[in-house]
N, C-alpha and C positions, 0 to 999 in steps of 0.2 A: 619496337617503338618507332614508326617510319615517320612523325610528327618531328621527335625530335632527333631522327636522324636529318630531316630536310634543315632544320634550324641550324642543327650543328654545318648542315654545308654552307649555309646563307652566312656565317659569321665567318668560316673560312676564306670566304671570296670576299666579305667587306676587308677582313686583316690584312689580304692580300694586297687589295684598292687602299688600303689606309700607308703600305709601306711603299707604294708607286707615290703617292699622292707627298707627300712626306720629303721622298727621293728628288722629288722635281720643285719642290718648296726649296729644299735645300741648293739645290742648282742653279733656282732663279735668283734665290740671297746674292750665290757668288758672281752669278751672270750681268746682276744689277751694279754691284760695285764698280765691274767691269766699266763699265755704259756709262756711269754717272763721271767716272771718272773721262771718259773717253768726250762725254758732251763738253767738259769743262776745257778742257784743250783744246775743243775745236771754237771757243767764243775769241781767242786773242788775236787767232787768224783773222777773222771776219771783220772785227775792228781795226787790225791793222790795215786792212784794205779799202774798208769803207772811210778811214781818214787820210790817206794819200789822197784818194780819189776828191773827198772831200776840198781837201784843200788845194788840188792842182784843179777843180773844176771854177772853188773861188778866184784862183788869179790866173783865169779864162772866162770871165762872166760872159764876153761874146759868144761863145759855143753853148748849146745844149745837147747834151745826149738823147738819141731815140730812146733811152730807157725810163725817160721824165717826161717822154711824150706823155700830153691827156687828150679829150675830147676825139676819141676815135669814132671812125663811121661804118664800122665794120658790124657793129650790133651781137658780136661775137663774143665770152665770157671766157676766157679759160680758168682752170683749177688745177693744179697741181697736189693731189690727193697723197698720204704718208698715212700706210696702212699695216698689220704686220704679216710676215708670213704664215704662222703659225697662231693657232687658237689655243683657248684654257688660257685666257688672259680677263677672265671677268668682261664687264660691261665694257672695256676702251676702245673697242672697234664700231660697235655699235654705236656709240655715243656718237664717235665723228662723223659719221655715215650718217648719222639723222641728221645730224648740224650739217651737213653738207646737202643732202635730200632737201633740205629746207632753203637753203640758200640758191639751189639751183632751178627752184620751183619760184622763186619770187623773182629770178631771172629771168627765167621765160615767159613770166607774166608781164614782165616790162618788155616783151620781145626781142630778146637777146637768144642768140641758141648756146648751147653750153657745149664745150672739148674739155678732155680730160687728161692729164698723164697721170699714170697709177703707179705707186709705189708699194708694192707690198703685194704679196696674193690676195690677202681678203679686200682689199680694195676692189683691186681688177675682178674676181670673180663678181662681187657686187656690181659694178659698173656694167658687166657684161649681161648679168641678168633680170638689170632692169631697161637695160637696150641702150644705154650711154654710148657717146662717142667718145671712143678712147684713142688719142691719138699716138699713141705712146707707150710703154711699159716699163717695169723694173721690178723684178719679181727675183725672188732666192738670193738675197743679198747678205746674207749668214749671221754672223754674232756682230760683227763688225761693219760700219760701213763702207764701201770701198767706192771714192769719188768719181775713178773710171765707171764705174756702173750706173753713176747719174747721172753722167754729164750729158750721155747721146739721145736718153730720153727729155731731158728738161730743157735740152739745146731746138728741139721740135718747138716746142712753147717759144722760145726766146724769138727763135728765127719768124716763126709766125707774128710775135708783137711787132716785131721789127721792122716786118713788111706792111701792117698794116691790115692783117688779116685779124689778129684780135684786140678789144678795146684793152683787155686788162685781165691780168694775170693772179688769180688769190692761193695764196697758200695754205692747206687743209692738215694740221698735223694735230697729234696729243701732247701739249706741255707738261714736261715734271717740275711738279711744283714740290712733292717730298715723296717720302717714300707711301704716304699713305691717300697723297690728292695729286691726281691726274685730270687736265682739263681741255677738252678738245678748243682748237684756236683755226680762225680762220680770219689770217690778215691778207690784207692787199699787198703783193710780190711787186708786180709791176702796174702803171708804171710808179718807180719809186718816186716815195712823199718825198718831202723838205723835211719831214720829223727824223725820218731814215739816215738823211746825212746831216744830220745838226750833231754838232759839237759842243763839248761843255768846255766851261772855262780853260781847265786841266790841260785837254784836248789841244784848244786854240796854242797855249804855250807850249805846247810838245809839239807840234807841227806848224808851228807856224814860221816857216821857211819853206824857200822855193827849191825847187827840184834841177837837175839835167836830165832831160829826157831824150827819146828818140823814138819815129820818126818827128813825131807833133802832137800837140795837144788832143787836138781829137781822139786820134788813134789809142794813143795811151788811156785819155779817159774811157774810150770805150772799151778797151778791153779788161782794164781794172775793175768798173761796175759790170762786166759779164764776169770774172771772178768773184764778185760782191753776190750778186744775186745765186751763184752755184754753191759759196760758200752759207749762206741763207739755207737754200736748200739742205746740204750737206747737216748744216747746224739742226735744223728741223728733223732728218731721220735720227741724228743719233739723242736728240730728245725722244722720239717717239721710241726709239729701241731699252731706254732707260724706263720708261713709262713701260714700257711693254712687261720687261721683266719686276716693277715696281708690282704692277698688276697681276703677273702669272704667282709670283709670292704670295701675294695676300690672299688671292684663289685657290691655291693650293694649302695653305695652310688653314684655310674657312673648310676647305675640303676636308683634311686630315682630320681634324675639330671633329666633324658632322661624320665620317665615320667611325672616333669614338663613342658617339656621343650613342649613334646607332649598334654597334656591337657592344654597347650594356645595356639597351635596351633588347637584343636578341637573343642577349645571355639570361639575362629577368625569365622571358617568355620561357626561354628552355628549359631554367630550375622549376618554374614554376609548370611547366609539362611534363617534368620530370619527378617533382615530389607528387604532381596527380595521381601520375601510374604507379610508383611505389606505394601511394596510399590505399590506390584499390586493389592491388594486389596483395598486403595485406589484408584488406575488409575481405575476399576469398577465401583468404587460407584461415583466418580466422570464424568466417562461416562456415565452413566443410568442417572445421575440426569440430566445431559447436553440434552440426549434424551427425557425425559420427559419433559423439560421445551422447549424443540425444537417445 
């Protein structure tokens, strides 16, 4: 019965794909707790920076930082793109890559030219082969984010606002919103708004006292809002690595679903190929008997 020896191999190889698919659900579950928990420790950082900065900028209103510089002449866009390594993550890679396609197109329509730093492999190969300028990379950055790995690509961007070589800096990531809604985000990095460092009441009365610093105001503020803007960054991948594994979960277990759902459907076809042939093999042996006794 070669019909249903091929069926019986077709179920074999889905059971097989159903205990991979299954195995890797299982790992994204644990990989995600990991991540979500990992996103949430890195928001107190951020905030404790952006409110010193905050408040030693308020009593220094004479000084501005080049990071709140606007009105650039440069006609130049950058994007700092957060992508992930790895695929079997459902739609979240795509998604942001379109929301970003789109954004970069209505760039260049206002005559801006678009740089890029990429974060992640699917990014970068994207960027690469639809001919973007990528100034930058950070690729194989593993379960965990590791801040050394971002800082020399995102410091390209920086150094470029700084100089006056780009107007403005937007940041391209997937936010976790829960374990089941992921939503690609693309906010303005630099230069930074007035919404970025505003302070809530809470805020004002926990910080509001003046500092010793050294050498000067400037300096201090400037290098606080360059850890502000890395820790930004930083915060962004390990949302997007939470999102990642949120997504590889939900794929993988839509997966595992769909190849139950298909080996009882290939088991049907088989009994049902299989009680044919017993039946005509019967109707044989019962007409030959019927001839011989004829």
């Amino acid at each position: 019965m070669a019909v249903g020896k091929e069926i019986r191999g077709k179920i074999k190889s889905v059971e097989n794909t159903k205990k991979i698919t299954k195995a890797m659900e299982m790992v994204a579950a644990s990989k995600m707790r990991k991540a979500q928990e990992r996103m949430r420790q890195a928001r107190p950082y951020s905030d404790k920076v952006r409110n010193i900065a905050t408040n030693l900028s308020q009593a220094n209103p004479e000084y501005r930082s080049p990071f709140m510089r606007e009105g650039g002449s440069a006609k130049v866009a950058g994007f700092v793109l957060v992508t992930t390594d790895k695929g079997l993550c459902g739609g979240l890679n795509t998604n942001i890559l379109r929301a970003l396609t789109q954004r970069m197109k209505e760039a260049q329509a206002s005559g801006q030219a678009v740089e890029v730093v990429a974060i992640g492999n699917k990014g970068f190969g994207f960027m690469n082969r639809i001919g973007g300028k990528v100034v930058s990379h950070a690729v194989q950055l593993g379960d965990a984010p590791q801040l050394e790995k971002l800082i020399g690509p995102v410091k390209v961007m920086l150094d470029a606002f700084i100089a006056g070589k780009v107007d403005s800096v937007h940041l391209c990531y997937t936010k976790f919103i829960n374990t089941m809604k992921q939503e690609p985000v693309i906010e303005q990095l630099l230069p930074l708004s007035a919404s970025r460092l505003t302070q809530s009441d809470a805020e004002k009365s926990q910080y509001g006292w003046d500092y010793l610093y050294e050498p000067d105001a400037p300096t201090v503020i400037d290098d606080l809002l360059t850890r502000y803007v890395e820790a930004l960054v930083y915060q962004a991948v390990a949302e997007n690595m939470a999102s990642e594994q949120s997504a590889r979960m939900v794929a993988m277990k839509a997966a595992t679903d769909n190849a139950g759902t298909l080996i009882g459907e290939l088991k049907l076809v088989y009994n049902k190929t299989r009680q044919a042939a017993i039946t005509k093999e019967l109707s044989e042996i019962v007409g030959g008997a019927a001839a011989i006794s004829g």
